[in-house]
Phi, psi and omega in degrees: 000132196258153226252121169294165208304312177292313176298329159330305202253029160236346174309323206262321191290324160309323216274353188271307195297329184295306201265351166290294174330316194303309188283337179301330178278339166300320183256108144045254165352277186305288200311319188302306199286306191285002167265302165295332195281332189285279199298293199291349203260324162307330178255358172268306160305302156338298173276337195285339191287018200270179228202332174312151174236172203198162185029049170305112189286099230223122160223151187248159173228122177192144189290314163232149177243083194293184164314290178311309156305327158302283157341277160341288193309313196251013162292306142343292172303335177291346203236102190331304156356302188271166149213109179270128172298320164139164178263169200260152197263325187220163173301313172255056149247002166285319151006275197266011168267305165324345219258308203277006145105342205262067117181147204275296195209153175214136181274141167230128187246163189258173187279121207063052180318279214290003179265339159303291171356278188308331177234038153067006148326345177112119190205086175253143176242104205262143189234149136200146241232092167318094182255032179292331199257074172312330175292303189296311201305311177319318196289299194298300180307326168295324183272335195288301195298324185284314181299334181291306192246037155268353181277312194279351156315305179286350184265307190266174175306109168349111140115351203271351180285338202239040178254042175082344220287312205240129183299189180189122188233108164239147216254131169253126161299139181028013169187093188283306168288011188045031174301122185314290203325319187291339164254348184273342174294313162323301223266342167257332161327294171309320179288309158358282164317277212299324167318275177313334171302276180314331190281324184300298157290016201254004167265005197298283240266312183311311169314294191318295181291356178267338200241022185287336178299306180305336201232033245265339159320294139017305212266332200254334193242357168232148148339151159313311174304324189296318181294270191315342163297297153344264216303345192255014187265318169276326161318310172306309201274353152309307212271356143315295190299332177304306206263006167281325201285321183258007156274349165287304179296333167294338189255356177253302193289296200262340153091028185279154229246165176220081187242022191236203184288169166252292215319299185323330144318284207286331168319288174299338173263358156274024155244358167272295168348307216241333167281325183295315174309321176266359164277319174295351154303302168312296190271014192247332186279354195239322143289164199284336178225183175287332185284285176342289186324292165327310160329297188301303191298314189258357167269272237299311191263313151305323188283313208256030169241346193263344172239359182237005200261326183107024163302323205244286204255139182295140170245030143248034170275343180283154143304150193306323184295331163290354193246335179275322172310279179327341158295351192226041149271119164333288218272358172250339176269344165279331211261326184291317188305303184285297199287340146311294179295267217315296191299312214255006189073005167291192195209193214282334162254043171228340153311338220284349168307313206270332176278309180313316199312289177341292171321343192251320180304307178284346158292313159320307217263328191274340140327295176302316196299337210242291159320305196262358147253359163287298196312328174290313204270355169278288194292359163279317194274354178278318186298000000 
């Protein structure tokens, strides 16, 4: 039976889609990363967009520790919500605990809170308040006075918690005016940085080996190391100048305080520099092409580090598994680096959490990066 005219002109077209297909289900790989990477970038996102907040650090100062305060304290304790640290001996140990990251907010009462309570003289309650993170400071002022004064509901005689008797004065720490710019800027400084690092290196090993024919002296007479290093050294003195350039427009444009050491600035940041470059080193040696590589760099890496580093969203608003992940992202431990140093003044010996991490970090990522092109640099001289 001879075949129309149609049927004719959809044959070649059937026999291509059939072989399109064929290789799409053949490989794996492929078919894994573009179904899976959608479903983990949904369920990472998902819990990071959340809002909730959890282990809120609370320490009290109080002259005496009457019944009602006591009560408070362990109301605190009772609640996931919460973590009470315990009390404090002077005002400015809220100061210098705030500075070191280990507590969120502290009540300070005044001496016979609770017999004013009672006899209606008047009971102010001084909140003070970490406000480098303004989304996070609103959540944390908002949940302690409601958790205080559902405590203190349940403790008086109806109706007397809520008759004006007790005040509420809150005091905000190293960012009094609650400017965004001053916590959304750091966090992007970093993702900046981390972008342009990686996307600049992460093509570098691919290249090389697509362009090994051109070079082919190269390959006998400098190290593995030596290449990379090469190839990845103007890329260093580039991704330094991006970053003088957006730390110039953050203190000109944007007015962001500089109250801590600067060498600990530059310090921590030629050593973010130098983590960012080698994870792109890290995904160019572990990818097969130039597209992957690309791939790997901007879904894998970018996205959940722009949501998960505590750029945007507090990561203790996260779940625990999501909050361990964000530890071994770079860009949450430089963005922890900066608003110390910028916001809150510190210096070298309070960063130094933030410095081991980078360090362990560009060692590991230039190490895997460095082992998987000598094995790549085998299989070429075998071929």
């Amino acid at each position: 039976m001879e075949m129309s005219p149609s049927n004719n002109k959809m044959k070649p077209f059937n026999t291509l889609l059939r072989k399109e297909l064929g290789l799409l289900f053949r490989d794996g790989r492929t078919l894994a990363f573009m179904i899976g990477i959608p479903v983990v970038l949904f369920i990472l996102l998902g819990y990071a967009l959340s809002t909730d907040l959890r282990n809120i650090r609370v320490g009290i100062i109080a002259p005496e520790r009457d019944a009602v305060i006591t009560r408070i304290a362990s109301g605190f304790e009772a609640t996931d919500y919460f973590e009470f640290t315990g009390y404090l001996d002077r005002p400015d140990m809220a100061d210098q605990l705030m500075r070191q990251g280990k507590i969120d907010a502290v009540l300070m009462f005044d001496t016979g809170f609770d017999r004013n309570l009672i006899t209606g003289e008047g009971s102010p309650i001084n909140v003070i308040v970490d406000a480098v993170n303004p989304v996070k400071t609103s959540s944390v002022t908002m949940y302690v006075m409601g958790a205080v004064q559902s405590i203190l509901s349940a403790s008086m005689p109806e109706g007397q918690a809520q008759s004006g008797i007790v005040s509420t004065n809150i005091h905000m720490l190293f960012n009094p005016q609650l400017k965004g710019h001053d916590n959304f800027i750091p966090g992007l400084i970093a993702i900046l940085a981390m972008l342009t690092c990686v996307l600049m290196s992460a093509p570098v090993v691919v290249q090389w080996i697509a362009e090994k024919k051109k070079e082919p002296s190269i390959l006998q007479s400098v190290t593995p190391s030596g290449i990379l290093i090469a190839k990845t050294t103007p890329y260093f003195l580039l991704s330094c100048i991006n970053l003088v350039i957006l730390f110039l427009l953050a203190f000109i444009l944007f007015g962001l305080p500089m109250t801590g050491n600067v060498i600990a600035l530059i310090v921590i940041s030629l050593l973010y520099v130098i983590v960012a470059l080698s994870i792109g080193l890290m995904i160019s040696a572990l990818a097969n092409n130039q597209i992957v590589a690309l791939l790997i760099a901007g879904l894998i890496l970018i996205v959940p580090t722009i949501m998960l580093s505590g750029m945007i969203f507090p990561v203790e608003c996260m779940p625990d598994t999501l909050l361990w992940i964000s530890r071994i992202i770079p860009s949450s431990w430089y963005i922890f680096a900066l608003r110390k140093v910028m916001l809150q003044g510190l210096s070298f010996g309070n960063i130094y959490p933030e410095i081991t991490a980078l360090v362990v970090m560009a060692i590991l990522t230039y190490t895997i990066a460095i082992v998987k092109f000598k094995s790549r640099i085998k299989c070429i001289r075998v071929q």
